[in-house]
C-alpha positions in Angstrom: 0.0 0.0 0.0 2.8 2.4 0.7 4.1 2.0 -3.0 1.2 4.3 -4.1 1.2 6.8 -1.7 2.1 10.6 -2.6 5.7 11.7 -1.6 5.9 14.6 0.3 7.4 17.6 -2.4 8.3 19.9 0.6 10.6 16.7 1.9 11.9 16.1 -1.1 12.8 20.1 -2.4 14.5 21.1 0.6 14.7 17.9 3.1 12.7 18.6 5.5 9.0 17.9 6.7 5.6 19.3 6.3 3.1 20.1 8.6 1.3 17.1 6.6 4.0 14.6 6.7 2.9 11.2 7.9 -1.1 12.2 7.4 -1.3 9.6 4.8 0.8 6.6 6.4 -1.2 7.6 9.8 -4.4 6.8 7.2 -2.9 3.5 5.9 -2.4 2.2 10.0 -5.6 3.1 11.0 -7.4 0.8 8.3 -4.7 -1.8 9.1 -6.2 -1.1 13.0 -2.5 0.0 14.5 -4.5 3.0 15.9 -1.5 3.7 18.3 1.1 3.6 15.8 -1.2 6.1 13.7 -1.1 8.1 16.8 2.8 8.3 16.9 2.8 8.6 13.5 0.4 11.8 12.9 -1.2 12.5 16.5 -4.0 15.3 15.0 -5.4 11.9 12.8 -8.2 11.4 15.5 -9.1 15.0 16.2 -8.9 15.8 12.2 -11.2 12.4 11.0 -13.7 14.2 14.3 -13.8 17.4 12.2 -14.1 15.9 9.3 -17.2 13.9 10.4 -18.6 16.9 11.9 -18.3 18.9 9.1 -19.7 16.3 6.9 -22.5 15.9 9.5 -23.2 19.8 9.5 -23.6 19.8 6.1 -26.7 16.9 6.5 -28.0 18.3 9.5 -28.8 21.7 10.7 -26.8 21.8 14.0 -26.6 24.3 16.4 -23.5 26.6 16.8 -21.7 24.7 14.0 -20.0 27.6 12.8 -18.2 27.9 16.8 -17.8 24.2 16.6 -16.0 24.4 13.6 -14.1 26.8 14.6 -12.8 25.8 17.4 -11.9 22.4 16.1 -9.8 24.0 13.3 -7.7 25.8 15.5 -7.5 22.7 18.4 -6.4 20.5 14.9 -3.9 23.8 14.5 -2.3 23.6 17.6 -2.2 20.0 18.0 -0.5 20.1 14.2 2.0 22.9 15.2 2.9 20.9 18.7 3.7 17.9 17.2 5.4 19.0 14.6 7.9 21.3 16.3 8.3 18.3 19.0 9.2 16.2 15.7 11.5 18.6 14.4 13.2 19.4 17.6 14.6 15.9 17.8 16.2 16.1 14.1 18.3 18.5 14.7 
C-alpha cells in the first residue's frame, strides 16, 4: 500500500517535513487497526477524522452553533499540528 502513496514535495525540495508529513501513512495504519502507531505517527489523525465527520455531519444536519464548533476544532487540529510538529522537528536537529 505504501508504494502508491504521494511523496511529500516539501521533503523532497528542501529535506525537510511538512506540517502534513505522515497524514497519509497515519491513514494507511488506522485501516490496518494499528491505531496507536497512527497516533505516533500523525497524532492530529483522530481529532482531524472528528472534524471531518462533523463537518460532513453539519452539512446533513442543521446543527446548532456549528459555525463555533468548527471553529474551534480547526484551531485545536492547529495547535495540535504545530505541537507535534515542532516536537518532531526538535529531535532532528
Amino acid at each position: 500500500m505504501e508504494d502508491f502513496m504521494l511523496p511529500c514535495l516539501n521533503k523532497k525540495l528542501f529535506g525537510l517535513e511538512c506540517f502534513g508529513c505522515g497524514f497519509q501513512r497515519a491513514t494507511a495504519l488506522l485501516f490496518r487497526g494499528e491505531f496507536i502507531d497512527a497516533f505516533k505517527m500523525y497524532p492530529a489523525i483522530y481529532t482531524l477524522l472528528l472534524f471531518g465527520l462533523f463537518v460532513f455531519a453539519s452539512m446533513i444536519w442543521n446543527i446548532k452553533y456549528a459555525y463555533k464548533i468548527k471553529i474551534a476544532f480547526a484551531i485545536l487540529n492547529g495547535v495540535i499540528i504545530l505541537v507535534s510538529y515542532f516536537y518532531k522537528m526538535s529531535f532532528l536537529f
